[in-house]
C-alpha positions as CSV (number, residue, x, y, z in Angstrom):
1,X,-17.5,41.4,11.3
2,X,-19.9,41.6,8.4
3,X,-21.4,44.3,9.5
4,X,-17.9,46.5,9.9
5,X,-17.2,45.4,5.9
6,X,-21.3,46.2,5.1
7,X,-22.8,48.7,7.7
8,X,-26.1,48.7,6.1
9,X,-26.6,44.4,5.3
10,X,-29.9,44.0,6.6
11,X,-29.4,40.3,6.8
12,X,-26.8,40.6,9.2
13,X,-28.4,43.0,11.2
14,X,-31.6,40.8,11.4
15,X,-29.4,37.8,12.9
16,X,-27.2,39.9,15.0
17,X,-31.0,40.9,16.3
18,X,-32.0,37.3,16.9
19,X,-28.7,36.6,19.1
20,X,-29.4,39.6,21.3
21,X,-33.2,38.4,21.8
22,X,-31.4,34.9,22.9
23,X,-29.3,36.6,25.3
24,X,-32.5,38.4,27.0
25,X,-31.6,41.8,25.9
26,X,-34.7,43.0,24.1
27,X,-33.5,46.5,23.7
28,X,-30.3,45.4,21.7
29,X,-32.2,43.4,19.3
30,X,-35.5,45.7,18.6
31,X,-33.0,48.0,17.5
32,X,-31.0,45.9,14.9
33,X,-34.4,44.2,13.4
34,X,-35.5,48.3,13.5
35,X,-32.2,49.2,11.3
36,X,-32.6,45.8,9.3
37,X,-36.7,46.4,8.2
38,X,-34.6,50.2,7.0
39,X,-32.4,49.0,5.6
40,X,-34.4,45.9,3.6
41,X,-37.9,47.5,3.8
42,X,-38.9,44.8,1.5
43,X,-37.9,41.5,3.4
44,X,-40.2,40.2,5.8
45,X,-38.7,38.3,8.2
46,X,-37.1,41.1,10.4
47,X,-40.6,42.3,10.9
48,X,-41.9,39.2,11.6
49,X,-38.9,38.8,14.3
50,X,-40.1,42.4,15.5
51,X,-43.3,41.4,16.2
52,X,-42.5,38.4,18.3
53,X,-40.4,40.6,20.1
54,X,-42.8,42.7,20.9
55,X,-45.5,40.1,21.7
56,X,-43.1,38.6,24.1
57,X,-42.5,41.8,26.0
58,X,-46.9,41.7,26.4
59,X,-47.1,44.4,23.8
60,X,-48.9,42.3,21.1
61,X,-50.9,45.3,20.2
62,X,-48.1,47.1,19.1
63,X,-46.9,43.6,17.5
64,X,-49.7,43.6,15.2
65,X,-48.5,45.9,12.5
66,X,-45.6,44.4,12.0
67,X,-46.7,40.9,11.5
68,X,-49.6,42.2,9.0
69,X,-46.6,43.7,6.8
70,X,-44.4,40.8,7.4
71,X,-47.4,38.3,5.4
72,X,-48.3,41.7,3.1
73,X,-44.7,41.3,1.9
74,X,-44.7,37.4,1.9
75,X,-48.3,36.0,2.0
76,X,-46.9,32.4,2.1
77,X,-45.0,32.7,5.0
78,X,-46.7,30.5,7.6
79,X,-44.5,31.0,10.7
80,X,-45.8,34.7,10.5
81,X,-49.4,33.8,10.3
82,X,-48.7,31.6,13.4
83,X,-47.3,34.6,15.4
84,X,-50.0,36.8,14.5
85,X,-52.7,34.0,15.6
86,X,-50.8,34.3,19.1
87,X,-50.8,37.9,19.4
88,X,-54.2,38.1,18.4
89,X,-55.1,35.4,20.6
90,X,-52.7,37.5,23.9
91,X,-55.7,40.5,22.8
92,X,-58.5,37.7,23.5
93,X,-58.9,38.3,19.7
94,X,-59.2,34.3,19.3
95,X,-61.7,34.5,16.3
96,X,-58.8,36.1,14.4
97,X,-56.5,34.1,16.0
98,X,-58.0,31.2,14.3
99,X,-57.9,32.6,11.3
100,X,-54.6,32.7,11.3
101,X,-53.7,29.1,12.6
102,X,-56.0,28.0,9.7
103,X,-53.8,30.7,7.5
104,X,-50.4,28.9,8.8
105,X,-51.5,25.6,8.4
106,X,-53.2,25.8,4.9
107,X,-49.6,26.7,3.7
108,X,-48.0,24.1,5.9
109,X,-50.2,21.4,6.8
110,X,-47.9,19.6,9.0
111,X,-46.4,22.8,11.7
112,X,-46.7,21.8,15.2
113,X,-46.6,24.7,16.7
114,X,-49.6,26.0,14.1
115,X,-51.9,23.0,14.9
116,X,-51.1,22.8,18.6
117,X,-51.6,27.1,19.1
118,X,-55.2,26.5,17.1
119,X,-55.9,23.6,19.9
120,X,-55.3,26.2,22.7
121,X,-57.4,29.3,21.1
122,X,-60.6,26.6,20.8
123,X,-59.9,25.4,24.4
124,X,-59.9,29.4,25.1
125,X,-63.6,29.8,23.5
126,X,-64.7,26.6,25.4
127,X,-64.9,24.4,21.8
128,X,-63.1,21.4,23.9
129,X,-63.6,18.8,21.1
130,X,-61.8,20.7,18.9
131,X,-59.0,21.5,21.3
132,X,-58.5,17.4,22.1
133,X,-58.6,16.9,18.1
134,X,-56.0,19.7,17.4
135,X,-53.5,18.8,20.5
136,X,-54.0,14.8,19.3
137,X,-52.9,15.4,15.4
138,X,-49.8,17.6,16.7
139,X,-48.9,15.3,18.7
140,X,-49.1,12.3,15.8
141,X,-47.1,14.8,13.6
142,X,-44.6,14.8,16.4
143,X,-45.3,12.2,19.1
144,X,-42.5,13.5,21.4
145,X,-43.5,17.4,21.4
146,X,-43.9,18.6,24.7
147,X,-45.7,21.4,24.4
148,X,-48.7,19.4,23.0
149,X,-48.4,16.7,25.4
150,X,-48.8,19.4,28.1
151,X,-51.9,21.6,26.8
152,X,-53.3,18.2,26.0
153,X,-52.9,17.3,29.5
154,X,-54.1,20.6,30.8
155,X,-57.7,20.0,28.7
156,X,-57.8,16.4,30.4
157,X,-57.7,17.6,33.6
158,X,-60.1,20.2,33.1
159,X,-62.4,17.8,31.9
160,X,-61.8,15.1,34.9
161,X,-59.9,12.6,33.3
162,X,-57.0,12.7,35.6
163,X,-56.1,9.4,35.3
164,X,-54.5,10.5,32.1
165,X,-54.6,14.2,32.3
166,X,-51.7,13.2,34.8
167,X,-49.8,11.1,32.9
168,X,-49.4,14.0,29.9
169,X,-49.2,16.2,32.8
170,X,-45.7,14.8,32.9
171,X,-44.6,16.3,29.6
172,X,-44.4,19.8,31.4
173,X,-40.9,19.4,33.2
174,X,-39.8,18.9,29.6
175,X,-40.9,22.3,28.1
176,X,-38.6,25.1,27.7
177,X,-40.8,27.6,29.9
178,X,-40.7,25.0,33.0
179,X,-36.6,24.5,32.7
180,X,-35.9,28.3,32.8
181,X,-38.6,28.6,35.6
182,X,-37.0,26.0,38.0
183,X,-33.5,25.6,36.5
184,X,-32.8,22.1,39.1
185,X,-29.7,20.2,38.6
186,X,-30.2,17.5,41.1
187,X,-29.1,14.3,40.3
188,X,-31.0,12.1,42.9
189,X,-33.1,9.3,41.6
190,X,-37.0,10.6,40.9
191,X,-39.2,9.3,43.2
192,X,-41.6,6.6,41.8
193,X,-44.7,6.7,44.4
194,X,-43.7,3.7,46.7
195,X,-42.4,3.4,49.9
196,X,-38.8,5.0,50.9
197,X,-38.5,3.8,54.7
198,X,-35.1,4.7,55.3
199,X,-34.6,7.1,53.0
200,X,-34.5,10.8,52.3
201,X,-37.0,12.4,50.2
202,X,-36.9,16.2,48.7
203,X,-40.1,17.6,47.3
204,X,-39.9,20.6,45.3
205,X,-42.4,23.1,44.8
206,X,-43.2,24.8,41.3
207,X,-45.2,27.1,39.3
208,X,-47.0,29.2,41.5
209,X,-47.6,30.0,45.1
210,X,-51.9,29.1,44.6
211,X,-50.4,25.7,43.6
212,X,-48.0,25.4,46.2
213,X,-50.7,25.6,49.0
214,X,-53.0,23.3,47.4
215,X,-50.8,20.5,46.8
216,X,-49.0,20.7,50.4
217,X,-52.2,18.7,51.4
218,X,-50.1,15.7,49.7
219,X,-47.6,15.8,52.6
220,X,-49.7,13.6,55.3
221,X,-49.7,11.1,52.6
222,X,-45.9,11.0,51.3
223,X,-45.0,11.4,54.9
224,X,-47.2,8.1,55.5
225,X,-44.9,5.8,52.7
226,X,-41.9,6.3,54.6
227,X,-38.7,8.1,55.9
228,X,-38.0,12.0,56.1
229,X,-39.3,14.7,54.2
230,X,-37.5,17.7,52.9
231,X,-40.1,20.7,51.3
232,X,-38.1,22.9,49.4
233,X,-40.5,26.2,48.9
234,X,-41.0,29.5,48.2
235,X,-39.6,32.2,51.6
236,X,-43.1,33.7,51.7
237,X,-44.7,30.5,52.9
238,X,-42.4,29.7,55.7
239,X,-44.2,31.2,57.7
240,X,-47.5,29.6,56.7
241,X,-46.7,25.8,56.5
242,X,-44.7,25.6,59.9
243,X,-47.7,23.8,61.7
244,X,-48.5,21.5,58.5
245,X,-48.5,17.1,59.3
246,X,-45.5,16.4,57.1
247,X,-43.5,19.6,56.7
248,X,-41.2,19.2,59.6
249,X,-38.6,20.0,57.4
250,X,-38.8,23.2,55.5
251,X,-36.0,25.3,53.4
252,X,-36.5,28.1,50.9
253,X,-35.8,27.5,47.5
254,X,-32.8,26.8,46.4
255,X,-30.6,28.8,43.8
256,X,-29.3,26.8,41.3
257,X,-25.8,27.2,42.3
258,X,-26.0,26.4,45.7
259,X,-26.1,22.7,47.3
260,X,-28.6,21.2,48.6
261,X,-29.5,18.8,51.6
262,X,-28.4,15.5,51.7
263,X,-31.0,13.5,50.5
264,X,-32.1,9.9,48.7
265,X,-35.1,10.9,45.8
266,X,-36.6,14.2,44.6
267,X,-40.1,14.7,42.8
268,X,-41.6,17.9,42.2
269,X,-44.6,18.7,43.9
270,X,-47.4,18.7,40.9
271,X,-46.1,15.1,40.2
272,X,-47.0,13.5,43.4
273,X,-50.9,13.5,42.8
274,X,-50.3,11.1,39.2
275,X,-47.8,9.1,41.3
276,X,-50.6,8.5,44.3
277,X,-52.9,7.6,41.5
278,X,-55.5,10.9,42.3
279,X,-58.8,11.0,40.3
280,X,-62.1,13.3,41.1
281,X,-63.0,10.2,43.7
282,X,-60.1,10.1,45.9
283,X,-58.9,13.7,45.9
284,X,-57.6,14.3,49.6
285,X,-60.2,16.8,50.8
286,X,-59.9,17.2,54.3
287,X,-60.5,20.6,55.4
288,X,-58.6,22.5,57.2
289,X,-55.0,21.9,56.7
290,X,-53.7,25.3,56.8
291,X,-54.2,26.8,60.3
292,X,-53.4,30.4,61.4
293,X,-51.0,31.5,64.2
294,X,-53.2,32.5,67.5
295,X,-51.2,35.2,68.0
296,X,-51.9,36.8,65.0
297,X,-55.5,36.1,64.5
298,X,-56.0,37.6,68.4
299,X,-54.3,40.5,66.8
300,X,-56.2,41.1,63.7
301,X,-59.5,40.3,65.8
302,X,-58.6,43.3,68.0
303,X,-58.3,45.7,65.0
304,X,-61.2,43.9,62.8
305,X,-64.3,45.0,64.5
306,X,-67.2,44.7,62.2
307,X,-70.9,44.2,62.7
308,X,-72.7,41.8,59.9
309,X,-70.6,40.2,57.7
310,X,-66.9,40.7,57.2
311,X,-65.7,39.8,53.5
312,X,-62.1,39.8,52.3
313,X,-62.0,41.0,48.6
314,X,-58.9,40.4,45.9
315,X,-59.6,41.5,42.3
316,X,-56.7,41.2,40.5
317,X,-53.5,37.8,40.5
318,X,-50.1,37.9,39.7
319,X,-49.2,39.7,36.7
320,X,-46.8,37.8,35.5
321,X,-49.2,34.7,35.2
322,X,-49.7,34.2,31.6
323,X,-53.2,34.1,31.7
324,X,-53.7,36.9,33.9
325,X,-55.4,39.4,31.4
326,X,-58.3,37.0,32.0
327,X,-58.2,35.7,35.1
328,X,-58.2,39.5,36.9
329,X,-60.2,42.4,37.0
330,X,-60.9,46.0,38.4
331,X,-61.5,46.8,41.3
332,X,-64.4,48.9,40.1
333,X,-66.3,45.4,39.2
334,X,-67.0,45.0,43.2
335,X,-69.4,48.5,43.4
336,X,-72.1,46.3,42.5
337,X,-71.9,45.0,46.2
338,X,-71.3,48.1,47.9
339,X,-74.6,48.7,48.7
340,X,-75.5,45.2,50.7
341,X,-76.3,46.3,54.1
342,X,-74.4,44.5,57.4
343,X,-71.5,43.9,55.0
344,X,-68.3,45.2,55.8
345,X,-65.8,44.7,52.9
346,X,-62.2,44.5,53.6
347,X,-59.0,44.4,50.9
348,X,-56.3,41.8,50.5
349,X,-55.1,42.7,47.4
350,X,-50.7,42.8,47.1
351,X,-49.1,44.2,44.2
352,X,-49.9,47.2,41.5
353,X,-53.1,46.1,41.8
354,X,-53.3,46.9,45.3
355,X,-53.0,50.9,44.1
356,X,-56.4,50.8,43.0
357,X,-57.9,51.0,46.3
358,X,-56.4,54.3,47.0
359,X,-59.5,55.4,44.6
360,X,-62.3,54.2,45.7
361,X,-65.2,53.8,42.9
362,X,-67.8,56.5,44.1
363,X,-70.5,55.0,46.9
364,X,-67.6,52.2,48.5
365,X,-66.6,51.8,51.4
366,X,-63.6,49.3,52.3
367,X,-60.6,48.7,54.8
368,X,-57.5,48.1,52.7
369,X,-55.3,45.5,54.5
370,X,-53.0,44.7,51.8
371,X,-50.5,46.8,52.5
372,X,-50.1,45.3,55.9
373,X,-50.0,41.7,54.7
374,X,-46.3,40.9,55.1
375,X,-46.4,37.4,54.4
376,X,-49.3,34.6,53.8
377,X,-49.3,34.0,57.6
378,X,-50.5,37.3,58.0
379,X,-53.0,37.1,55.1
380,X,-53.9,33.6,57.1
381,X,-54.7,35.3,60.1
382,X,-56.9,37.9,58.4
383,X,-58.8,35.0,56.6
384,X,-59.8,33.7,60.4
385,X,-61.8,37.1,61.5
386,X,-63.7,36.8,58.0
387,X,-66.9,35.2,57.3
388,X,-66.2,35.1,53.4
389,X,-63.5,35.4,51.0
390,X,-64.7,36.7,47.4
391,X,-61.9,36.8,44.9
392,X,-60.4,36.4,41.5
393,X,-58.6,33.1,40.6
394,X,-54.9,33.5,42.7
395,X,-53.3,31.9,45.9
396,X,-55.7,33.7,48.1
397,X,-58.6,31.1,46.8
398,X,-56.4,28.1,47.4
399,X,-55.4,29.8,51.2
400,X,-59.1,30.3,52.3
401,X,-60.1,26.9,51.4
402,X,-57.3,25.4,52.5
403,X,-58.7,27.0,56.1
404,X,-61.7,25.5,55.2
405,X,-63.3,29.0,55.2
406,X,-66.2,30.0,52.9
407,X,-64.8,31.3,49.8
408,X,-66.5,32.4,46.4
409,X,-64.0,32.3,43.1
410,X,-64.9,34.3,40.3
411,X,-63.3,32.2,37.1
412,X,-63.2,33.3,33.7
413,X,-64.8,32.1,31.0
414,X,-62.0,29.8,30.0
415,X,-61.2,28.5,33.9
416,X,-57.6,26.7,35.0
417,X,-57.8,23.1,34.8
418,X,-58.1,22.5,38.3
419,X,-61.4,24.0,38.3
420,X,-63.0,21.8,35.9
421,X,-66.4,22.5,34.1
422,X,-69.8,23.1,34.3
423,X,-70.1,23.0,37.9
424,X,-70.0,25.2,41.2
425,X,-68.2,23.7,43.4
426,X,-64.7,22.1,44.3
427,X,-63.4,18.7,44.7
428,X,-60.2,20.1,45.8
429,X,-62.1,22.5,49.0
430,X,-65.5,21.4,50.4
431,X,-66.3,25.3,51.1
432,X,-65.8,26.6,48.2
433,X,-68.0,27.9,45.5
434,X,-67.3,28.9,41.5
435,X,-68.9,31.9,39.7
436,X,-67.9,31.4,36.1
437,X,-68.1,33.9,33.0
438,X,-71.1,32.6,31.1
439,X,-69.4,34.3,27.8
440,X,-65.7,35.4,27.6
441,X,-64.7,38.7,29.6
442,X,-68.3,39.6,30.9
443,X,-67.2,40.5,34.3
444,X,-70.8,42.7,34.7
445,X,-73.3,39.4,34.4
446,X,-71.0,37.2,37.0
447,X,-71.1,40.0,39.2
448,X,-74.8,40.4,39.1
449,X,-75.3,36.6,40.4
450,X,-72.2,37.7,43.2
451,X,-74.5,40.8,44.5
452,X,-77.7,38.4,44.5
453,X,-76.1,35.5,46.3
454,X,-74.2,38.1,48.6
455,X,-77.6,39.3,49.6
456,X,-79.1,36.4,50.3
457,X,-76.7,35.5,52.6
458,X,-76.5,38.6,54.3
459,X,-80.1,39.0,55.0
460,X,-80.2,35.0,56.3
461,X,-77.4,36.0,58.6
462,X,-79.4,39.3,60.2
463,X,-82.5,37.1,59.9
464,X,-80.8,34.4,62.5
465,X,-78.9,36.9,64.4
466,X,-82.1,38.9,64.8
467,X,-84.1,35.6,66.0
468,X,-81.4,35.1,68.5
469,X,-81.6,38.4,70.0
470,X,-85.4,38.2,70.1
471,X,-84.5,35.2,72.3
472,X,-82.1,36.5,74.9
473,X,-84.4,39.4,75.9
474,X,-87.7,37.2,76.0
475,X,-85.5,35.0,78.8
């Protein structure tokens, strides 16, 4: 209405922007917080809201400009510092990210969202200390913030203290991005941890399909407190979990309008290692508890004839993962082990990523299964007929060791929690090993240590292989 009496009110346009944005149409509101920084070239907060826009939609270098005028125009404006921290920090730029946390919270000493960003960009650059003390005074500025209690919780677990790091790890069915991400209303009773003889329990998985697989070795156990067991998960792992102790009972998610089984309790999936009481001593690390369909694996044998080594490669996660710009990396990164002799390399990379094969870098030589991998039973089945999996941090990691198949994971500088620090192996998978980023993005020095080790190994296996044959024709 206000804008039919006063086409060009830039205030109105600027908050008819701000409802679009809330309604998901990002199109809609770019254009009236473009027509309100027109029409009031001189009042910062539509650019401010154009930059968030912008860094939202993962284009925080093009977000950049427009927070840089919005604190030109109004240097005191803290909120605007604080979104200009985060896009910096979405370009790994956390040095000037910092700067502007400190920016935001010189002017306002007391923002939340300021304090608890800065604790997240010095977890980033490895500063832990200063992470705990940042995520600690947010959260006694504002004891009930989830968001604090949840990155605090994150930096716990990284550093082992899961007794705790649990506890705080609670916080995250609380936050905004985990209610839009698994939008439940079930009313059943939560689960507490005790026994439910009689009774019908639903477990729910969340967050992503790595974390799925690694926590469905929880199942023996729940299934050992009592009654029946629904596991409501993902369709793509179906497939994959039929043969698991525990998941007798498996549907696919759920959309939120439909019903859902009869049953008792619920508790979502990442909640039952608090609820057992899990710390770095009694993680359940029995290997394998993912096993591959015969059938399959007889097939994939047939087609998978290599001499030497056979060694599955992934190089790039899920893109919509919000730490994927670090986590993933180029397919180009792997020519440093192209020229290992007895090594056959073969690719399981899905997605856009998966494209990048169709180019080879110059002198590699690879069999490029992706595009046959219909589901993770077939990816499963692949892992069998390989002697190695070497890959980025995603769900293929948490499937090979899960299989209890040797499997190298190349972390970033600033790893997931589950990964812990400062160490090279894996409570969670006895046959795994971690190559971490000694400095933030250096892909080239981790893959220097990845061709070394790669040789070693192969050369031990055509030593023994060698020694064996030397046998056989001396008898």
């Amino acid at each position: 209405k206000a804008l039919e009496l006063k086409p060009d009110l830039a205030e109105a346009h600027n908050n008819l922007g701000l409802a679009f944005q809330e309604q998901g149409l990002p199109d809609q509101a770019a254009s009236c917080y473009r027509k309100a920084t027109a029409f009031s070239p001189n009042a910062p907060e539509p650019f401010n809201n154009l930059g968030n826009l912008l860094t939202n939609e993962g284009k925080a270098d093009k977000a950049l400009p427009f927070f840089l005028k919005a604190v030109k125009l109004r240097p005191d404006y803290p909120e605007a510092w604080n979104n200009m921290g985060v896009a910096c920090q979405n370009l790994n730029r956390l040095g000037h990210a910092i700067t502007c946390y400190g920016k935001a919270l010189d002017l306002n000493p007391g923002f939340v969202d300021a304090r608890n960003n800065l604790g997240i960009a010095y977890q980033h650059l490895g500063e832990t200390n200063h992470a705990l003390d940042c995520f600690r005074k947010a959260l006694a500025l504002e004891p009930e913030n989830p968001d604090a209690h949840f990155h605090l919780s994150l930096l716990l677990l990284l550093q082992g203290k899961m007794t705790e790091g649990w506890k705080e790890y609670e916080w995250r069915q609380l936050r905004d991005e985990w209610k839009n991400a698994h939008p439940w209303s079930d009313t059943a009773p939560g689960w507490d941890g005790t026994s439910f003889h009689g009774q019908t329990l639903l477990i729910r998985s969340e967050q992503g399909l790595g974390d799925t697989i690694q926590f469905v070795r929880y199942l023996p156990l729940v299934k050992d407190l009592g009654g029946k067991i629904i596991f409501e998960i993902p369709e793509s792992l179906l497939n994959l979990f039929r043969n698991i102790p525990g998941a007798e009972n498996l549907i696919p998610l759920t959309p939120p309008e439909s019903s859902l089984p009869h049953h008792d309790l619920s508790v979502a999936l990442m909640s039952i290692p608090g609820l057992l009481g899990t710390t770095l001593e009694t993680v359940p690390d029995l290997v394998p508890y993912i096993f591959p369909d015969p059938r399959k694996t007889a097939s994939w044998k047939r087609r998978m004839k290599h001499k030497g080594m056979g060694v599955g490669l992934v190089w790039a996660g899920n893109p919509g993962n919000h730490d994927d710009r670090n986590r993933s990396c180029d397919l180009r990164h792997f020519l440093s082990l192209a020229g290992i002799p007895g090594v056959q390399f073969y690719g399981l990379q899905k997605g856009t990523a998966a494209d990048q094969a169709n180019e080879l870098p110059h002198g590699m030589m690879m069999e490029n299964l992706g595009k046959h991998l219909r589901d993770f039973s077939d990816t499963c089945a692949v892992i069998e007929n390989l002697d190695l999996v070497i890959s980025v941090d995603t769900a293929v990691v948490h499937l090979a060791g899960a299989m209890g198949k040797p499997v190298w994971v190349l972390l970033p500088y600033a790893p997931d929690w589950r990964w812990l620090l400062e160490r090279e192996d894996s409570p969670w998978y006895p046959t795994m090993r971690l190559f971490r980023q000694l400095e933030p993005g250096n892909w080239g020095e981790l893959f220097r240590r990845v061709t070394h080790q790669l040789q070693s190994v192969s050369a031990e296996i055509h030593r023994v292989a060698h020694r064996k044959e030397g046998k056989r024709c001396n008898e």
